[in-house]
C-alpha positions in Angstrom: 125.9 140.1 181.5 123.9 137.0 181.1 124.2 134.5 177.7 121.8 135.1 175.1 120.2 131.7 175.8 119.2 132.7 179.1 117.8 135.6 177.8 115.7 134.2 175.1 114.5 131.7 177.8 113.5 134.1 180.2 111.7 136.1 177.4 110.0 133.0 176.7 108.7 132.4 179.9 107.8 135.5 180.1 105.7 135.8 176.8 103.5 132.5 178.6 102.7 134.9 181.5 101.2 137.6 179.0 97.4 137.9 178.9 95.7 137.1 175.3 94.7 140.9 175.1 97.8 142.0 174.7 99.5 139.7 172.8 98.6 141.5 169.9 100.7 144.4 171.2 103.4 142.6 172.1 103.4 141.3 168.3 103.1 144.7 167.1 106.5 145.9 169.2 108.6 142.7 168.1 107.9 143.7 164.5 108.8 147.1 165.2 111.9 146.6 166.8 112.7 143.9 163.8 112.0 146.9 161.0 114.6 149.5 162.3 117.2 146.6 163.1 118.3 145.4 159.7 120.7 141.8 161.2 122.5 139.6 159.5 120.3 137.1 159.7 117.2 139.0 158.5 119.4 139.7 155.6 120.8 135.8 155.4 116.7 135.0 155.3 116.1 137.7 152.3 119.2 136.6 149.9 117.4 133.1 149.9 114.9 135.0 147.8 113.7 132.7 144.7 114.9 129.2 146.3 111.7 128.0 145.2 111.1 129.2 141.7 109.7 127.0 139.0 108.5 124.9 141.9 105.1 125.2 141.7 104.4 128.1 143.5 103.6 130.7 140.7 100.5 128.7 140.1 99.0 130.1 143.6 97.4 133.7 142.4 97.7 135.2 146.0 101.1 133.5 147.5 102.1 136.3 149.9 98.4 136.5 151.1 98.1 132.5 151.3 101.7 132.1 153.2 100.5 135.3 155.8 97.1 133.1 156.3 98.8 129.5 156.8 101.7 131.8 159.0 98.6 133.5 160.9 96.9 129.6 161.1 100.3 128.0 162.8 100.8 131.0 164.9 97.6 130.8 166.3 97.5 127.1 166.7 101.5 126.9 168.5 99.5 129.8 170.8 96.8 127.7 171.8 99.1 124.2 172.6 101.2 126.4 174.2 98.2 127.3 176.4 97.1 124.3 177.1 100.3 122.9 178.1 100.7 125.7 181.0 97.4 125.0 182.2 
């Protein structure tokens, strides 16, 4: 049984050799796999919930939608250097 190093590395390397069009699939089946396997550290992530209250933040009308956009930005721009460096 390999480490889960190696296994997270060779899914990486793997995710390079994908074509663009179906990324988006690919995306789709991570999240679902993500949503029916509750893991500690999914749950570690979610008790951090209001870390950053009375920071700020509650000023933004649309947080959720403005975090999923700037999320959706960095994404999309870590896709393309990515790209670029295997090219």
């Amino acid at each position: 049984m390999e480490g889960q190093g190696i296994s997270i590395t060779k899914i990486k390397q793997n995710l390079l050799k994908i074509p663009t069009t179906k990324l988006s699939e690919v995306g789709d089946f991570i999240e679902s796999i993500l949503k029916k396997t509750e893991s500690d550290r999914l749950k570690r992530v979610e008790s951090l919930e209001g870390i950053w209250k009375g920071l700020g933040f509650e000023r933004i009308i649309d947080l959720e939608s403005s975090l999923r956009g700037i999320r959706s930005e960095s994404e999309k721009n870590m896709l393309d250097r990515t790209q670029k460096c295997n090219s």
